[in-house]
Structures are given as C-alpha cells and as structure tokens.
C-alpha positions as MATLAB code, in Angstrom:
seq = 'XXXXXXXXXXXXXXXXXXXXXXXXXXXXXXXXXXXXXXXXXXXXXXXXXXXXXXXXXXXXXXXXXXXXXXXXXXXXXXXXXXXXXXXXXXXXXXXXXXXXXXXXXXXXXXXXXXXXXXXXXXXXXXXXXXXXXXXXXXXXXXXXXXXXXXXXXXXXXXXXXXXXXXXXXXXXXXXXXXXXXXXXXXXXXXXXXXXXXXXXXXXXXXXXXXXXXXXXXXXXXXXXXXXXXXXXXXXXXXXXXXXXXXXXXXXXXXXXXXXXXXXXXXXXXXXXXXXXXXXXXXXXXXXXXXXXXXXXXXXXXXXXXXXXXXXXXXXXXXXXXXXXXXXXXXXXXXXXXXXXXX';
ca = [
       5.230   22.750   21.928;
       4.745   19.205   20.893;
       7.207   17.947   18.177;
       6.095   16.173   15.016;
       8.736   14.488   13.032;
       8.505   13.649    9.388;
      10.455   11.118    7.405;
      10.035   11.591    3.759;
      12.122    9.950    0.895;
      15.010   12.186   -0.313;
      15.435   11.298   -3.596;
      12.729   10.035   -6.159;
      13.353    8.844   -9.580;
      10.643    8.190  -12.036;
      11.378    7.064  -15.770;
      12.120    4.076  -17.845;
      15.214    1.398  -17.973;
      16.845    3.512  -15.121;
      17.474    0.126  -12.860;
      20.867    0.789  -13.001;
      20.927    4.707  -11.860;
      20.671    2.334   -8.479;
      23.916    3.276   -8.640;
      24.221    6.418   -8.768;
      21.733    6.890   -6.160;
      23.607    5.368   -3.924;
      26.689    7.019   -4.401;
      24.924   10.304   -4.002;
      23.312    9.243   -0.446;
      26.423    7.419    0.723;
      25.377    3.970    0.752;
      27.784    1.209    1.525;
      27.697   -2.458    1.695;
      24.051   -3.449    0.101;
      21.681   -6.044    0.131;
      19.513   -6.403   -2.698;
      16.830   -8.704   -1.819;
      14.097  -10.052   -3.765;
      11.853  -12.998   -4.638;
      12.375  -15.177   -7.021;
      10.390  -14.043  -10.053;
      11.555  -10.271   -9.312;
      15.075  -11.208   -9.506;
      15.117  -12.401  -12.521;
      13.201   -9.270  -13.862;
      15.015   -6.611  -12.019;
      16.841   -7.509   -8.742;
      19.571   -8.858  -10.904;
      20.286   -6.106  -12.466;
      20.120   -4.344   -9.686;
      22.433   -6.263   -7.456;
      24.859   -6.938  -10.469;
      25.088   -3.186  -11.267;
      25.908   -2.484   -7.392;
      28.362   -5.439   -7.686;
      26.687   -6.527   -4.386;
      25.056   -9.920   -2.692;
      21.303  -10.797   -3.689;
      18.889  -13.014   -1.157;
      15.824  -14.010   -2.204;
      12.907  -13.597    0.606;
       9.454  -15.630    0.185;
       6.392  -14.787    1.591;
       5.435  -11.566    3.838;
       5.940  -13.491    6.742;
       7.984  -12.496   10.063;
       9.907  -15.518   10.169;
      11.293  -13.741    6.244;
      12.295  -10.333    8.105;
      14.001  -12.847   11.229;
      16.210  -13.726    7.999;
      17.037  -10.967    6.478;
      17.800   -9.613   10.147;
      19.707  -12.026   10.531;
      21.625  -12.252    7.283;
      22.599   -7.986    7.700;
      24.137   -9.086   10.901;
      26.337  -11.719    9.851;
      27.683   -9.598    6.960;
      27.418   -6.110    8.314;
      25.062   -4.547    5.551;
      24.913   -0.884    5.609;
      21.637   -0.469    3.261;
      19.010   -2.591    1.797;
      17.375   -2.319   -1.930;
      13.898   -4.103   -2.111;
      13.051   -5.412   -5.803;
       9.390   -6.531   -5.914;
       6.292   -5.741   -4.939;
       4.609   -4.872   -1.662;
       5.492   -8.088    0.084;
       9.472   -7.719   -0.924;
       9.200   -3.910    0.253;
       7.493   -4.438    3.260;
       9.947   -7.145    4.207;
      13.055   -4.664    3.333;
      11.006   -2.142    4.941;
      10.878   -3.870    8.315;
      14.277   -5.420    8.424;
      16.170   -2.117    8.216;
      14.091   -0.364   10.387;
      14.992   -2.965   12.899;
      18.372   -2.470   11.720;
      18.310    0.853   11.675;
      19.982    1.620    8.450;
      18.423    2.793    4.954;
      16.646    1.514    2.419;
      15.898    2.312   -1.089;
      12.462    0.929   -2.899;
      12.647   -0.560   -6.418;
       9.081   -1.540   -7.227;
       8.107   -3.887  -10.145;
       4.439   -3.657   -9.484;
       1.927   -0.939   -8.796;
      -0.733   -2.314   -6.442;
      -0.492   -0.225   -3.242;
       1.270    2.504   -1.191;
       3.181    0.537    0.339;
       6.328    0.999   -2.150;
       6.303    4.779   -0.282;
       4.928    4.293    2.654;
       6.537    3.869    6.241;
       3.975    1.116    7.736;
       4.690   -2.688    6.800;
       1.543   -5.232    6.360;
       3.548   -8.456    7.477;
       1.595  -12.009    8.851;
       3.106  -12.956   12.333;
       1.816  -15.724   14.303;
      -0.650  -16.221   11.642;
      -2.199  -12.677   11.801;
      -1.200   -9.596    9.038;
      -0.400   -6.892   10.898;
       0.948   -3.477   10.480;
       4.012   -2.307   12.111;
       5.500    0.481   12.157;
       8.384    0.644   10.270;
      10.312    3.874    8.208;
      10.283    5.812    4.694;
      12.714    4.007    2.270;
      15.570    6.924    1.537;
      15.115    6.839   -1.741;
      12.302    5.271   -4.736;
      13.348    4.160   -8.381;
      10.580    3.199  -10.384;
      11.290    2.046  -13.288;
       7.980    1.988  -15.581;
       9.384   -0.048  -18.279;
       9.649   -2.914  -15.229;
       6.330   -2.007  -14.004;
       4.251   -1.696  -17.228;
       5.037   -5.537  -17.782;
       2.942   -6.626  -14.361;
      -0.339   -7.756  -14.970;
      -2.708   -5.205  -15.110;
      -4.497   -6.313  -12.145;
      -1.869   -5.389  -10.106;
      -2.041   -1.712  -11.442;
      -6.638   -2.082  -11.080;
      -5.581   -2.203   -7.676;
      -3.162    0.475   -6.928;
      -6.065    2.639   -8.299;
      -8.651    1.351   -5.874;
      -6.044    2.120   -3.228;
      -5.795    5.458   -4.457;
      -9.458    5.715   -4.429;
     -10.130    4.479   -1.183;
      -7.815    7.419   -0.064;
     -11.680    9.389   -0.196;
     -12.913    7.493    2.451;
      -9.895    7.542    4.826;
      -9.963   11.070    4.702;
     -13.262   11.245    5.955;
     -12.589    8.816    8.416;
      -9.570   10.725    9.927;
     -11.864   14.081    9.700;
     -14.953   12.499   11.857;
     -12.025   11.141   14.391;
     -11.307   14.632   14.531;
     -13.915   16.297   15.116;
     -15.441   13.564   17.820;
     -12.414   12.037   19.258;
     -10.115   15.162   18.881;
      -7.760   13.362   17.320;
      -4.244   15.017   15.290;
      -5.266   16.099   11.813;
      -2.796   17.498    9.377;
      -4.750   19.532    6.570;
      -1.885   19.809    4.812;
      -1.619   15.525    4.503;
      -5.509   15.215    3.666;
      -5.292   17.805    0.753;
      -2.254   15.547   -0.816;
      -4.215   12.007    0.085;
      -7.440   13.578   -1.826;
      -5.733   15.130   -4.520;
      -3.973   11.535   -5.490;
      -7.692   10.236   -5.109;
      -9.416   12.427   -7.434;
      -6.370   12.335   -9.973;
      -7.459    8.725  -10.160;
     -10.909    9.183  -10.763;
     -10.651   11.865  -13.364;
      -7.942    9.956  -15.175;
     -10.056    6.722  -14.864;
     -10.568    6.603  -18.125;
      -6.815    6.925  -19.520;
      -5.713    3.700  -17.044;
      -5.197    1.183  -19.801;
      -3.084   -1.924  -19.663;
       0.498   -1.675  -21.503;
       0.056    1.837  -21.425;
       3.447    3.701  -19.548;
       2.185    7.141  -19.230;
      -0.947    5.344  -17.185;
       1.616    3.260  -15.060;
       3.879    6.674  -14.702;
      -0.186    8.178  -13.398;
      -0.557    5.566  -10.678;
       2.805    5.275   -9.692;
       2.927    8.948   -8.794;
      -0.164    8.627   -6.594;
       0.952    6.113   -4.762;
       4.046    7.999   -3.917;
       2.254   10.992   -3.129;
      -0.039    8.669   -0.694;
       3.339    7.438    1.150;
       4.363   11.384    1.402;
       0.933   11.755    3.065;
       1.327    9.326    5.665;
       4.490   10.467    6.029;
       3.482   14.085    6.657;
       0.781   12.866    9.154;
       2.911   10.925   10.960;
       0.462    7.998   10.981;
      -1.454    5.517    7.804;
      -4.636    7.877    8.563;
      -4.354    9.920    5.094;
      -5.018    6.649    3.174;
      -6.111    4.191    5.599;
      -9.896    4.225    7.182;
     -12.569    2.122    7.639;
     -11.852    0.860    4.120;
      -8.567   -0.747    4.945;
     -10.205   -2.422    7.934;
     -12.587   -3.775    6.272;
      -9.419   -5.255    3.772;
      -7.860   -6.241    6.432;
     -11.138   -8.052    7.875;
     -11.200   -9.924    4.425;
      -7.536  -11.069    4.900;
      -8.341  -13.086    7.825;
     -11.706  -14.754    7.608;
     -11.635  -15.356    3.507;
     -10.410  -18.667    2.352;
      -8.643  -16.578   -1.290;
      -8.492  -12.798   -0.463;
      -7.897  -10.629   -3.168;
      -4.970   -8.161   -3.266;
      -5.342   -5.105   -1.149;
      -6.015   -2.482   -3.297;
      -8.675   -4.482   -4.908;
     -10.402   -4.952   -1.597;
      -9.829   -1.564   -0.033;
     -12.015   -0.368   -3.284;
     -14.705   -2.254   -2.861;
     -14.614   -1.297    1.153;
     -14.555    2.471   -0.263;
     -17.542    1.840   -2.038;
     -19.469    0.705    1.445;
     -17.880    3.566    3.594;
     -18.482    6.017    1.331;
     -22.115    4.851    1.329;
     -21.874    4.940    5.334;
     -20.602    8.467    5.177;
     -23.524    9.350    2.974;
     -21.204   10.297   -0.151;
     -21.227    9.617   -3.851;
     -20.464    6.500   -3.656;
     -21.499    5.537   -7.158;
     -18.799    7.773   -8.271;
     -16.089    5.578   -6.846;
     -17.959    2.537   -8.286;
     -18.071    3.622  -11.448;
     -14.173    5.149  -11.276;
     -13.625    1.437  -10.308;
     -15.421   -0.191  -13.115;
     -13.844    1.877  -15.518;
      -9.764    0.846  -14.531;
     -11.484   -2.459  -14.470;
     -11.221   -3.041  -10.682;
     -13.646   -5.667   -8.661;
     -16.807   -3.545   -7.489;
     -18.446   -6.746   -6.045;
     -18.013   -9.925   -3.895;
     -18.421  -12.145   -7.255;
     -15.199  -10.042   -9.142;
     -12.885   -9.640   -6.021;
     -13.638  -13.995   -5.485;
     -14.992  -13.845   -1.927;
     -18.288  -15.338   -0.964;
     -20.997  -12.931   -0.051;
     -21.189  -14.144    3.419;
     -17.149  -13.176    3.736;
     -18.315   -9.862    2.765;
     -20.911   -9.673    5.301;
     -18.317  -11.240    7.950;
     -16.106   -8.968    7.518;
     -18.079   -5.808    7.766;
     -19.251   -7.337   11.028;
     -15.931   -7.312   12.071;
     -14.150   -4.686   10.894;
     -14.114   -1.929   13.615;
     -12.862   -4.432   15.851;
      -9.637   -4.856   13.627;
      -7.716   -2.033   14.780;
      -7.973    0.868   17.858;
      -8.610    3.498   14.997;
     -12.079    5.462   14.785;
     -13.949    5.370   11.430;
     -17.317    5.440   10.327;
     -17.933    2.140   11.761;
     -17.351    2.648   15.238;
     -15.613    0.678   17.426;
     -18.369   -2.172   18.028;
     -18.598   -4.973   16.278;
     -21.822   -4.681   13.759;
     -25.277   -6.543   13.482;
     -25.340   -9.371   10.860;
     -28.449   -8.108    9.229;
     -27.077   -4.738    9.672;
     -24.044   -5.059    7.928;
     -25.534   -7.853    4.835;
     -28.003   -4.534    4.005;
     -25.407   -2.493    4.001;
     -23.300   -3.975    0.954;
     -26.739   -5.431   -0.526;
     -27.421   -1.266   -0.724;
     -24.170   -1.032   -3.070;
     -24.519   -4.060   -4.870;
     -21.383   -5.207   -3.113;
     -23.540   -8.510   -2.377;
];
C-alpha cells in the first residue's frame, strides 16, 4: 500500500499582541538556538520583538530571491542555528521556509500581512536565475499570528489574501478534471477544506473591511486552513490551478505585476468561466473586499492579460482547464473580453 505522508503545523496561535508567546512556543516544541529573520520594515514592526523576547540574533533578508536563501543557508551554518522564525510577509516566509528545509531544522511563521497561503503552506514562490519558481519546501512547526500586527498592513494586502482564498474554487476543479482524465491522486478530504475556506470568503465578503480585526482574524484562518489543505494533499493542488498559472504567467511577461492573490482572482474569474461556472459570483465576491476584477485595477496592460493566458498551461507540468498547449491569441483575448477582464 502506497504511503502518503502529511506535514501539518503542530501548534497554531491566533489572537492579538501575542508576539512574545514566541516564547513560549518554543519552549514547548524544544527549540534551541534561533534565527529570527526579517526585512527591514518587518523588523521594526515585529521581528524585534520577536528576536529580543527570544534573546536571540536577527538578519534582515531582502528580496525573494535565491541568492537571499544562499545567505541565510549560509549564515545557520556558521552559527549552528537550530530553528528559524520568519517575521514578514510571503517573501520573508518563503525565504525562512526554504532555508530550513534545506537545513533541515524547524521553522515557526510570524506573519505581518495577510495576502496569500503561503504563511501555512509547504511550497516556496522564490525567483532563481531570473525565473519565480516553486520549490518544494516544508510546513513551518508552528504559526503565530498576531492580528493586532496584521490589521495595520494595508488593506490591499488583506483584498488579496481573499482572492487567493477565492481562487481556491477553481483549483479544485482543476485538480477534479485531472482526476477524472489523467487519473491523477485526489484527496476528498483536502478539496472539502480548500472549498470550505473559499466559500467562507465569499459569504463573508461583505464583513472584509479595512481596520477591522475580526475580518483580518476571517482571512487569516482561511489561509491557514488552505496551507492544511495542501498539506493533507501532499501537493499545492487544493489551492493552486489554472488560476495560479495564469499568476504566475503575469509574473514573468508584465513589466509591474500585482501581488499574487490579486492576480490569482482575477485568473479565477477566467477559469471559472472556462469551467462553465458562476463566475460572476467570484467577480462580484471580489468587488465587494475591493479586490482588482480587471486588467485596468490589477495595473497590467490588456495585452499582458492576453499574453499570459496564451501562456499559461505551458508554465507548469500540472493539468487544468487549459490544457497543456499553449493557446490561440484570438482565443485567449475573447476569453477575458467574455469576463470583462479586458
């Protein structure tokens, strides 16, 4: 009987000014010698506390970028770091993420914004050689979220952990029609807890407000639930379809991509079309958390849009709606004309 391994976080901890139960945390999952790294506009609103509660060493990490990870690799070697806490958002995650899987010890994720699964997840999105690419990486041990950090983020970084939420609708499609014509693995179990995070979003819509903790405290509880899901699965395929390759598409041709929940929305709103869905219903879920819906609000040109539909299914070896060719120019330009994408 094949074996299928899940890695899920142990301990979870959702509430306001709990930075320092860090901690605590620690002590309970026997965690020794960490490295709290961060950028440097998260360390001055959390990291710092963080590192200065744990009486520990803080490095500061730039962009998601390979040659960042090299560092921190590099840096847990020299001084024989036994855990890593990530303070930021999904580029300071996925960086912690990456460098202690390579290390192969722990880490815990301390998010200060709200824009996409990745603060649960156990895939990083990092650019090497020029290119973002997902790797695989592993679940952090442990997630504080502190929405009293959070709440203070712009609200268009929580607009866009909503779309990714959202867009959960059309991965799960995508992973059932893989299924069913590829005979791909499908976990019920993991789709039920991807769609149940997606239409939480949609019927809460309405309640998403900026400044507002209890619609942080919403969000952030999605997101975590998406990460579970993956994690369940054993793969991104609960929350990432032809939606996220279409995202992903956008990240490499468009001269100012948007952030990634914000684009994986607006992608949701095309598949969803594809799979002949209500696809108006994630628009309008969209417009009312105030997310881009369109090419004009996400600030891409139409003909980005349009490019990177074309080129979507050739992003990744993953089977979606879109196939695995690369589509017709005229073909794809209808397609988001149809949704008013373009």
């Amino acid at each position: 009987m094949q074996i299928h391994e899940m890695e899920i976080p142990r301990k979870v901890l959702l509430g306001s000014h709990i930075l320092e139960k860090v901690r605590e945390v620690c002590k309970d999952l026997n965690l020794k010698d960490q490295l709290v790294i961060n950028d440097s506009l998260t360390k001055n609103i959390a990291g710092e506390t963080v590192s200065d509660s744990l009486k520990c060493e803080n490095l500061i990490v730039k962009n998601a970028e390979y040659r960042e990870v090299e560092k921190v690799i590099e840096y847990l070697k020299e001084n024989k770091n036994g855990s890593i806490i990530a303070v930021g958002g999904g580029s300071v995650i996925d960086i912690g993420k990456l460098a202690s899987f390579a290390e192969k010890i722990p880490f815990i994720s301390v998010p200060t914004t709200s824009s996409h699964d990745g603060i649960a997840s156990s895939r990083a999105s990092i650019v090497k050689d020029g290119k973002k690419t997902s790797f695989e990486a592993h679940s952090p041990i442990a997630i504080i979220a502190d929405i009293s950090v959070i709440v203070q983020a712009p609200y268009r970084f929580l607009a866009a952990g909503c779309g990714d939420l959202i867009a959960n609708y059309t991965a799960v499609k995508d992973w059932q029609l893989a299924y069913r014509l590829r005979n791909e693995y499908y976990s019920e179990y993991a789709a039920s807890l991807s769609l149940m995070s997606a239409k939480l979003m949609i019927e809460n819509a309405e309640v998403i407000k900026n400044g507002l903790e209890e619609s942080v405290r919403k969000v952030v509880k999605g997101l975590i639930s998406s990460g579970v899901a993956m994690s369940i699965a054993g793969s991104s395929r609960p929350a990432s379809g032809s939606e996220h390759l279409f995202s992903h598409a956008l990240d490499s041709i468009a001269k100012n991509p948007a952030l990634h929940g914000e684009q994986c929305g607006v992608g949701s709103i095309i598949m969803m079309y594809l799979h002949g869905g209500n696809w108006r219903e994630i628009r309008d879920a969209l417009k009312t958390v105030k997310a881009p819906t369109n090419s004009e609000e996400l600030g891409v040109s139409k003909e980005e849009i349009t490019e990177a539909l074309m080129i979507a299914p050739t992003i990744r070896k993953r089977y979606t709606i879109l196939g695995d060719k690369e589509l017709n120019r005229d073909v794809a330009h209808s397609i988001a004309k149809r949704t008013g994408v373009i």
